[in-house]
N, C-alpha and C positions, 0 to 999 in steps of 0.2 A: 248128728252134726248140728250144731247150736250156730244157730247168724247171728255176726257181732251185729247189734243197733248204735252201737258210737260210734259206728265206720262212717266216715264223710261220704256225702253223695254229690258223686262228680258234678258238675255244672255243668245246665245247659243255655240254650239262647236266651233265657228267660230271666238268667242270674246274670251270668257272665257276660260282658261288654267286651265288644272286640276293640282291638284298638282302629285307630282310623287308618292305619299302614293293609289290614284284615280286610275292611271294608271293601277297600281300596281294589286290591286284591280279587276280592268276590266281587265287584263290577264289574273289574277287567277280563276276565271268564265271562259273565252275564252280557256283555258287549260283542265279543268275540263271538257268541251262539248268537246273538241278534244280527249281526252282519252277514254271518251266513245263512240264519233265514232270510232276512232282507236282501239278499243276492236274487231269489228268486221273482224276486218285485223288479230289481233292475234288469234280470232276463225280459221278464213281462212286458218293461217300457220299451228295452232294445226290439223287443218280436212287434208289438206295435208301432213303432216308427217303421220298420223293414215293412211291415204288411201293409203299408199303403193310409190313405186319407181317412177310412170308413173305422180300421181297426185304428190308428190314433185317437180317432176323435173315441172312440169307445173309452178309450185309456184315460183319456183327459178326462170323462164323466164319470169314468170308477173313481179315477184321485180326486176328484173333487170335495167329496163329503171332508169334513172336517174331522173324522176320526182319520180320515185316507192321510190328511194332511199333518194329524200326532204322529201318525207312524212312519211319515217321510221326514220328518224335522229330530224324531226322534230316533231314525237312522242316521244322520247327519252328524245329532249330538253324540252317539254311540261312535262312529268313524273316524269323529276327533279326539272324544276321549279314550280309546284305541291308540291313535295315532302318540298323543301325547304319554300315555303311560309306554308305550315303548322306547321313547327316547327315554325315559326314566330308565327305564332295562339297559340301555345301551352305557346309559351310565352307570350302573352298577354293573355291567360289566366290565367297565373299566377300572373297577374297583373303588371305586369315591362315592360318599354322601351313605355313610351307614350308621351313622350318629342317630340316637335318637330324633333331637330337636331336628335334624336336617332331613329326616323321613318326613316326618309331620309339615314341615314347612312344604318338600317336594310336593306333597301329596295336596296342600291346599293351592299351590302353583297352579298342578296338573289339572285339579277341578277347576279353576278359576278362569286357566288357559282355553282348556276346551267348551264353557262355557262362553267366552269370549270371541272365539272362531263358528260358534254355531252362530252368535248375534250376528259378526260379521256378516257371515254368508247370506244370514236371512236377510240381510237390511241391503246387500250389495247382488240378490237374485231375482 
């Protein structure tokens, strides 16, 4: 058996560009596993406030560190951009915005949105 060599070779991450609707997409999965690791963090603070003075104050010196503090802001950012790509869902389940240009537009909305609501929160916590 003879292998043809002008057979095209599929494309991988390395050729092929997703569009930004794809991207989009693979955040909203990538957000959705971070919030439910990051549940565990929220157990953590809930078990620390219930356990009294000694264990808070513990909790407040674990979240201090400034890595503590990417991974809580970057729960937030995650929860909104969550939050926002669902209403997006909701709308396409209503059957509207399947156009081309009106994905791409939703789509830079949804980032724009939930980057906007993490500022918020930050500036207003």
């Amino acid at each position: 058996m003879a292998i043809n060599s002008n057979r095209p070779v599929s494309p991988h991450l390395q050729v092929y560009k997703l569009p930004l609707t794809g991207v989009i997409s693979i955040l909203h999965r990538m957000t959705g596993v971070l919030l439910s690791v990051g549940l565990i963090l929220i157990v953590y603070v809930l078990y620390a406030v219930a356990g009294g003075s000694n264990t808070y104050t513990a909790m407040q010196d674990f979240m201090r560190p400034v890595l503590m503090q990417v991974i809580y802001w970057g729960f937030i950012y995650a929860l909104f951009f969550h939050l926002c790509h669902g209403v997006r869902h909701i709308i396409w389940d209503a059957g509207k915005s399947f156009e081309r240009d009106t994905l791409n537009r939703y789509a830079m909305i949804e980032l724009g949105s939930s980057l906007v609501l993490t500022v918020i929160t930050f500036l207003f916590v």
